[in-house]
N, C-alpha and C positions, 0 to 999 in steps of 0.2 A: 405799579404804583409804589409797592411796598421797595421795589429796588431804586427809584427814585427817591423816596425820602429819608431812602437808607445813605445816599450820595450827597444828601444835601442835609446831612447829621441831626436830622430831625427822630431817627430811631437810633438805636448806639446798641450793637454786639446784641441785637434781638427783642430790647428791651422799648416797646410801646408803649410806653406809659404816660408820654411827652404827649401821645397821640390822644383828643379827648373827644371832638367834636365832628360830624360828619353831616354836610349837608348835601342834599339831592334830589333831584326829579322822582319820579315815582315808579320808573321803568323797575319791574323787574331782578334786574340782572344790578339795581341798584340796592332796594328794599326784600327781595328775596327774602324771606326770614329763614333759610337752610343754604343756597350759595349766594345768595346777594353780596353784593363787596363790603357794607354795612356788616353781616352777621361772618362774614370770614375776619373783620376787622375785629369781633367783637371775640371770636376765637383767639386773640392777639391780647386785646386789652378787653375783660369782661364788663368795665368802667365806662366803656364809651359810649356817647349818647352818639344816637343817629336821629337827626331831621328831614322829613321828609320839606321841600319849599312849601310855604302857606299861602303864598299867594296859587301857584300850580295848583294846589291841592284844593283848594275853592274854584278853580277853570272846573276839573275834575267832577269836583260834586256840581256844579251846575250843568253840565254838560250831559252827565250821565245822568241826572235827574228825566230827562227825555227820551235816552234809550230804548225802554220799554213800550213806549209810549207810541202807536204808529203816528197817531193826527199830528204828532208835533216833527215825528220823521221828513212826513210830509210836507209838512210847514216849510222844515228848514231846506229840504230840495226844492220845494218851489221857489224860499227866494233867492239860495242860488241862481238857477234861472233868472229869474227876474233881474239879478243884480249881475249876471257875467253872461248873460245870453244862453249860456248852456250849464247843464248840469254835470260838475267835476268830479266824481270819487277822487278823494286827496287821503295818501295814509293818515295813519293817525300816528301822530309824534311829527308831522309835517304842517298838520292842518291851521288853519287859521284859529285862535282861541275862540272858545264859545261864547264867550262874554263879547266878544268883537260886535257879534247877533244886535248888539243894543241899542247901536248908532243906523244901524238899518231900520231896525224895526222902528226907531223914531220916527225916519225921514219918512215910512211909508205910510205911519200912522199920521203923520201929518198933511201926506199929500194924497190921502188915501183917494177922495173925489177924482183927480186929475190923472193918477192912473188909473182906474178905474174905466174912463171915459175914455182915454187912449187905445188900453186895451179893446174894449167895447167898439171903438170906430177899425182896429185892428183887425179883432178876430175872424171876421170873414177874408181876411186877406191871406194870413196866414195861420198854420196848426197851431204854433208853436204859441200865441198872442190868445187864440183860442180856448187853448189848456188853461192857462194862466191867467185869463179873467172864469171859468169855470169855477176856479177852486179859490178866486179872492172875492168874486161878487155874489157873497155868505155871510148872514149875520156871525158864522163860529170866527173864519176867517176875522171879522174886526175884532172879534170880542177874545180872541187868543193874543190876538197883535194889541189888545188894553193887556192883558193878563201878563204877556211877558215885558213891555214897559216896565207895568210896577214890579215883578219880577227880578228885572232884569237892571233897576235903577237901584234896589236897597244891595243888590248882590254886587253894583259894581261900585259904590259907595265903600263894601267892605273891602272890595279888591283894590283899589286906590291908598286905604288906608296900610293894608300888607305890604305896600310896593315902596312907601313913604322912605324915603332915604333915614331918616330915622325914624323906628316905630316904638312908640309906649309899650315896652311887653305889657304889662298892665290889664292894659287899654283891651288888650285884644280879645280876652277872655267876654270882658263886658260887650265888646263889640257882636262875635260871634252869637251869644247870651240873645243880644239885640235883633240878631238876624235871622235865628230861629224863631224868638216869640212873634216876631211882623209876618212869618211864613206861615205859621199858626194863624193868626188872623187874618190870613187872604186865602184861609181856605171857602170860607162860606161869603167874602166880597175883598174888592180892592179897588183903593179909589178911582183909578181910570176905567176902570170895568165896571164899576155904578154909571159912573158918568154914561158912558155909552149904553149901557143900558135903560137909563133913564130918556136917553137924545131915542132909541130905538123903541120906547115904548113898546116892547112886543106883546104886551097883555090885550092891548087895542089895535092889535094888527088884526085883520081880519080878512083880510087874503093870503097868499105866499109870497110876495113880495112885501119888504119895508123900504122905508127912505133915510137912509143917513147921509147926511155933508150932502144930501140934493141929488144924490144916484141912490137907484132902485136895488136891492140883491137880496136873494134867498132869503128865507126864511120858513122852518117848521118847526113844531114839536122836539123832532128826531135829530135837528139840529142842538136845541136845546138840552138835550139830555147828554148827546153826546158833546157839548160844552163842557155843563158838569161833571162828565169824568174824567175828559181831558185835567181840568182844572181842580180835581180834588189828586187823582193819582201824581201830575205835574208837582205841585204844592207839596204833597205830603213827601213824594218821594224827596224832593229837594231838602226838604226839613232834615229826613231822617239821614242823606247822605251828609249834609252840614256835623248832625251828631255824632257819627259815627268817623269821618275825616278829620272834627275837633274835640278829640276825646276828654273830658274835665280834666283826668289825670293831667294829661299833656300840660291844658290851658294853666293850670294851677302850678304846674313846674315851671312854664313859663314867667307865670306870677313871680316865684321865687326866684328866678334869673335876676329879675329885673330888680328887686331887693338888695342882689348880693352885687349887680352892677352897673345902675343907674347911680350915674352921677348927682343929680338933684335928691339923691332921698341917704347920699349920705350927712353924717353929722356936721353939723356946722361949728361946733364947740371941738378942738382938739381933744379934751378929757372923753 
């Protein structure tokens, strides 16, 4: 690279200093803080910022917010399954974005009776329709698939906003600000997860079956509990990945970018 912009007089007899800005995915062999191409640039010119992408780096903390997390492992292979027939291991730097998750989990939340009942007439036909109404016809099952909707709608809210062909640097400080304190608050509820809660009535269930959208599925205790921690560690950990992927300092430099070169905020009076 550095013989490259050496060719196209972007560096002159060794001299970086032309060089200021570096932006990149998050591989590595990019961000490395000892041979990353960012920190050997930065042996070069010690001036030089490096950005990692902000929209990638929101995929990133949303993604690995689940990592740890088996129930939600599980989640996301079964609706693989569900949505391509078979379950893909796809590397990672290949895979499909995680935020992608959001347009599925709608369609299923919305037609959740209809598959449900397919499956159900299925399962005896085949394992595979079996597995797969097993593990969705559960009160955790809907009430994960409310949790990552709202989840999964304020997080792509921000991701849209990063992607904007123009972005308010500004803006994004307050944005992110915005994204952690709503994560904060959908630790102890969220609105699509009330709702269903409310439609599931499980304090007056009084068997192990409930009824939601007019099909029958699981319910216990132990489902309950293990909601709750799905849904505190899910939450929490998302928050704190947000914080730590949007560091204030960063956001605050950013701030100052956009001072020294937004057009709209400079002076309108020559003097």
């Amino acid at each position: 690279m550095c013989e490259y912009l050496d060719s196209k007089g972007v560096i002159q007899d060794g001299d970086y200093s032309a060089l200021m800005g570096l932006g990149t995915d998050g591989a590595s062999v990019m961000v490395g803080c000892h041979n990353g191409v960012g920190a050997k640039l930065k042996e070069k010119n010690e001036k030089l910022v490096q950005v990692h992408c902000i929209a990638y780096r929101l995929n990133q903390a949303a993604s690995q917010a689940s990592k740890n997390i088996n129930y939600m492992q599980d989640y996301h292979r079964e609706l693989q399954t569900l949505l391509h027939g078979v379950a893909k291991q796809v590397p990672e730097g290949t895979s499909v974005r995680w935020l992608w998750v959001e347009s599925a989990v709608k369609m299923i939340f919305e037609h959740f009776d209809a598959i449900i009942m397919t499956l159900e007439y299925d399962k005896d036909k085949t394992g595979k329709a079996s597995g797969i109404w097993k593990f969705m016809a559960i009160s955790i099952f809907v009430l994960v698939t409310a949790l990552l909707l709202d989840v999964l709608t304020c997080i792509g809210i921000l991701s849209i906003t990063f992607q904007k062909e123009s972005v308010n640097l500004s803006a994004i400080r307050h944005n992110v600000d915005s994204a952690v304190s709503t994560m904060r608050t959908f630790r102890n509820g969220s609105p699509t997860v009330d709702s269903v809660l409310q439609e599931l009535d499980l304090e007056a269930a009084n068997d192990t079956r409930v009824t939601y959208k007019s099909v029958k599925i699981l319910h216990n205790q132990n489902l309950t509990n293990k909601l709750n921690a799905v849904r505190r560690d899910f939450k929490d950990t998302l928050r704190d990945n947000l914080t730590t992927r949007f560091p204030h300092e960063e956001l605050e430099l950013l701030e100052c970018f956009d001072i020294v070169f937004n057009p709209t905020r400079y002076p309108k009076e020559q003097s």
